[in-house]
NUROLUM-598932 format. One record per residue (C-alpha): residue in three letters; x, y, z. Coordinates in steps of 0.25 Angstrom, whole numbers, plus 2048, in hexadecimal, padded with zeros to 3 digits. Layout:
REM NUROLUM-598932
ALAXYZ ...
END
This chain:
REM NUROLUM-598932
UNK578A47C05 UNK56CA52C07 UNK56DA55C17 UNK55FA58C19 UNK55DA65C23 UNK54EA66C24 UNK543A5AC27 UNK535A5FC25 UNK52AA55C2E UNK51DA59C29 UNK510A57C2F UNK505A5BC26 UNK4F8A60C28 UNK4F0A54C25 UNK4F3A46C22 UNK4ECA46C15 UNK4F7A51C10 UNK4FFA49C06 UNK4FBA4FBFA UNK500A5DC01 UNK50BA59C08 UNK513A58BF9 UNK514A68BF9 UNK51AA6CC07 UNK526A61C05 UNK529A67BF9 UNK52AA73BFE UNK533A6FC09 UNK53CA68C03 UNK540A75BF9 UNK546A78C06 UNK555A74C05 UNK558A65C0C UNK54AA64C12 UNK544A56C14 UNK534A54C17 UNK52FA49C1F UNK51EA47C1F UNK519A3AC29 UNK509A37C28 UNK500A3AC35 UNK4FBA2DC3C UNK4EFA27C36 UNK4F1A2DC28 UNK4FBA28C1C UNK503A1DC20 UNK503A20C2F UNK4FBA17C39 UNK4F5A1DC46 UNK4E9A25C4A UNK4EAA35C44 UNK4E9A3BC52 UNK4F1A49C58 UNK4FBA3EC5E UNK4FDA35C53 UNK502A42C4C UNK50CA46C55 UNK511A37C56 UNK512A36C48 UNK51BA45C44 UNK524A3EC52 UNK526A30C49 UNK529A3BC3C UNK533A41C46 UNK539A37C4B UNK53BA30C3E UNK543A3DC38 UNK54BA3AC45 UNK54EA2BC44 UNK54EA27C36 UNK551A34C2F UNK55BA39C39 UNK553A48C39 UNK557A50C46 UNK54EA5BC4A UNK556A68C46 UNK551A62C38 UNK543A60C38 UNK539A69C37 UNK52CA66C39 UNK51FA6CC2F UNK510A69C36 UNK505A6FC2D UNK4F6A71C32 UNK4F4A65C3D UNK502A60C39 UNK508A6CC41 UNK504A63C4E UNK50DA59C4D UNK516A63C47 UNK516A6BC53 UNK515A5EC5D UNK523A5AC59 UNK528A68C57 UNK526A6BC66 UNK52EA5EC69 UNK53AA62C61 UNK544A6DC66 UNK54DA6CC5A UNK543A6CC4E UNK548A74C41 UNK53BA7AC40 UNK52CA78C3F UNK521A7EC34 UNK512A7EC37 UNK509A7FC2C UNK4FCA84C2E UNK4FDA7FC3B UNK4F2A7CC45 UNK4F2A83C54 UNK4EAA74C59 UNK4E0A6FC57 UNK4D6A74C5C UNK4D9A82C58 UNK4D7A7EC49 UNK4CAA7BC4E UNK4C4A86C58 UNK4CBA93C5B UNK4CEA8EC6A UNK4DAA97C72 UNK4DEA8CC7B UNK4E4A80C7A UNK4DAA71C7D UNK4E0A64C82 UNK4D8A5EC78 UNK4DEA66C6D UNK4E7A60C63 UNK4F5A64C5A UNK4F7A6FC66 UNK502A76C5D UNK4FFA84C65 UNK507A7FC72 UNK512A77C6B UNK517A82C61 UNK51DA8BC6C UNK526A7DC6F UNK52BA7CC60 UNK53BA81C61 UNK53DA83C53 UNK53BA8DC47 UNK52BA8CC43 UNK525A8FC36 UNK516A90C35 UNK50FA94C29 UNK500A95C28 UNK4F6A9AC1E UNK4EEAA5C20 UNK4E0A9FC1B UNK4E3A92C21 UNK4D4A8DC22 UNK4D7A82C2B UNK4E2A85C37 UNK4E1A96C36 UNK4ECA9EC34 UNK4EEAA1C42 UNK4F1A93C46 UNK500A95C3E UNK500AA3C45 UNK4FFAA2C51 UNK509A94C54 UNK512A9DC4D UNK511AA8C59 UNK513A9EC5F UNK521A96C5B UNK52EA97C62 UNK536A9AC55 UNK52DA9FC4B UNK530AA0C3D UNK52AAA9C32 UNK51EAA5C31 UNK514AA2C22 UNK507AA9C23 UNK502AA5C14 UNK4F6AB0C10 UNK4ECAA8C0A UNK4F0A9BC0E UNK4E6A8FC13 UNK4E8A82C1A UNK4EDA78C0F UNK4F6A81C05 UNK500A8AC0B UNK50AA83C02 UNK504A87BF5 UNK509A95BFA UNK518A98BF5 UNK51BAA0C02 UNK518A93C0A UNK523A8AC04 UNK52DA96C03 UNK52BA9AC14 UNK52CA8BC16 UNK53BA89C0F UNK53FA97C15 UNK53AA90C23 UNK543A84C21 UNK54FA8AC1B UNK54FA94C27 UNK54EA88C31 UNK55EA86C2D UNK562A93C2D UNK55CA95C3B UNK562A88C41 UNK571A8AC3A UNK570A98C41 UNK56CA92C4F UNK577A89C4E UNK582A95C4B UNK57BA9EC54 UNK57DA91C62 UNK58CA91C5D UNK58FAA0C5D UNK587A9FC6C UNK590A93C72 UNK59CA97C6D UNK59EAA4C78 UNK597A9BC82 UNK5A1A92C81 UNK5ACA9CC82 UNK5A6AA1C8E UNK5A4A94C94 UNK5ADA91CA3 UNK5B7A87CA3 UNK5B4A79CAA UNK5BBA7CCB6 UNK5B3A86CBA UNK5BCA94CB8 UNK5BAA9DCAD UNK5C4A9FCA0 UNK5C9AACCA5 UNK5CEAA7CB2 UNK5D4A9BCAC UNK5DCAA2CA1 UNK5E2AABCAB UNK5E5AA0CB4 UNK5EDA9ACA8 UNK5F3AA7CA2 UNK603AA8CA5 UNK608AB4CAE UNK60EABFCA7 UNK61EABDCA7 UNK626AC8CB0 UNK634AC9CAB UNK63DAC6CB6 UNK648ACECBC UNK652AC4CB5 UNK64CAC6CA7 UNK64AAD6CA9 UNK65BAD5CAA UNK65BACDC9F UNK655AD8C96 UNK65DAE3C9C UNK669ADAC97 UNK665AD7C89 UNK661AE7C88 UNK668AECC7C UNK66BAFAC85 UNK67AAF9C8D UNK678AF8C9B UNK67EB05CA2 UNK68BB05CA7 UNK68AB08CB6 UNK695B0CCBE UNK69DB06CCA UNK69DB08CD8 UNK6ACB0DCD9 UNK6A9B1ACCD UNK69DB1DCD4 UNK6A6B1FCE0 UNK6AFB26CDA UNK6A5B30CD5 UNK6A0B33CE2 UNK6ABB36CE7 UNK6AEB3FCDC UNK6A1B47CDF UNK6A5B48CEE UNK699B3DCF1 UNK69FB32CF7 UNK6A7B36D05 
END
C-alpha cells in the first residue's frame, strides 16, 4: 500500500488548457507519493453553471470537499497550485485554510483589475482580489513568474511574494512569457525542491513543538495548587538522630576496652595518703 504524502488541487489558467495541463502533472508526480487532482471550472468541460468569479470559488470548495469526504485528504496534505486567473480561487481557499501543506502561484494575477490599468487601490467592483487575501495564507508559498510574461507582468508574482507570511524561494524565470515556464528545466527542478521541502519543514515543526512541551510540562504546578518543591519537602523523611540509647550501644560493641575506673574506697585511701582527706 503507497501512502500518498502530497495531493496537488490544480486550478488552471484557463478552461481550454487540457492539451497543457499533461506537462505540469508529469512533472509533479516525479515528485515522490505526490497525487494530482484537476476539476473543470463551471460552464466549461463537463461542468454545469455559469463561469462567473463565484461559481469559481464554489467549484475549487466542491474539489476540496471532495478530497475531504471521498478521498479521506486532510489539509496538512493538500497543496494547492493556481496559475494566472487560477491563483484566485487558489488563494480564496488558501486564506480559509490554517493548516494547508502549501500553495504555488504561477504567474499569478494581483486582481483583476490590475491586469488591466495600473490602478494603486483596490475597487468594490474589482474581481480575484488576491492582494488582500495573500497576507491570510498560514502556509509555505512558492510563486514563480516569468520575466517577459506579456500578459500578467512580472511584478504581479513580486510583489504577493512581498507580501506572504511564510515566503518560499521564489522562480524568477529570465525570459519566460505567460504560457511556457515549464519548457524551462529550472521550472520543474524548483517545483520538486518546493514540495520535497514541504516535509522536511513540517516533520521539523512537529520535533521542534515536543522539544517546547516537554519542559512546560515539567514546569507545570500540580492540581492542588502548590508547587512541586514544596510538596517534595512536605514528603521527604526527617533526618534520623541516633538516640542516647543507640549512642550506648556503639560504645558497647566498640572494639577498644572500656577503662577500668577506680572505686570510691582506693580513692579514699589515696587521699588520705596525700594528707588531702581530714
Amino acid at each position: 500500500m503507497i501512502y500518498i504524502l502530497n495531493y496537488i488541487l490544480f486550478s488552471q489558467w484557463t478552461p481550454f488548457a487540457v492539451f497543457y495541463l499533461t506537462y505540469v502533472p508529469f512533472g509533479l508526480f516525479l515528485t515522490p507519493v505526490s497525487c494530482y487532482f484537476r476539476y473543470d471550472y463551471s460552464g466549461y468541460g463537463q461542468s454545469t453553471g455559469k463561469p462567473t468569479e463565484c461559481n469559481t470559488y464554489a467549484d475549487i470548495d466542491a474539489a476540496h470537499k471532495c478530497l475531504k469526504e471521498k478521498y479521506g485528504v486532510k489539509d496538512e496534505q493538500l497543496i494547492l497550485y493556481g496559475q494566472s486567473v487560477g491563483s484566485g480561487p487558489t488563494l480564496d481557499l488558501a486564506s480559509r485554510l490554517p493548516n494547508l501543506r502549501g500553495v504555488v502561484l504561477h504567474s499569478p494575477i494581483l486582481s483583476g483589475m490590475r491586469v488591466l490599468y495600473p490602478v494603486k487601490r483596490t475597487y468594490w467592483f474589482d474581481f480575484y482580489m488576491n492582494i488582500d487575501k495573500i497576507g491570510l495564507v498560514n502556509c509555505p508559498v512558492l510563486v514563480i513568474h516569468g520575466t517577459a510574461d506579456e500578459v500578467v507582468d512580472c511584478s504581479h508574482g513580486k510583489q504577493l511574494w512581498e507580501l506572504c507570511k511564510e515566503k518560499y524561494d521564489p522562480l524568477w524565470i529570465s525570459g519566460g512569457g505567460h504560457c511556457n515556464l515549464e519548457l524551462y528545466p529550472e521550472f520543474i527542478r524548483h517545483l520538486k525542491k518546493f514540495v520535497l521541502s514541504l516535509g522536511k519543514s513540517k516533520t521539523a515543526a512537529n520535533a521542534s513543538k515536543k522539544t517546547t512541551a516537554e519542559p512546560d510540562n515539567q514546569s507545570k504546578p500540580s492540581e492542588g495548587g502548590s508547587s512541586d518543591t514544596f510538596e517534595l519537602g512536605a514528603d521527604l523523611p526527617e533526618v534520623s538522630r541516633n538516640s542516647l540509647d543507640s549512642r550506648l550501644e556503639k560504645s558497647k560493641r566498640s572494639n577498644k576496652p572500656e577503662k577500668s575506673r577506680m572505686s570510691t574506697d582506693r580513692v579514699d585511701r589515696i587521699r588520705r595518703k596525700k594528707g588531702l582527706v581530714w
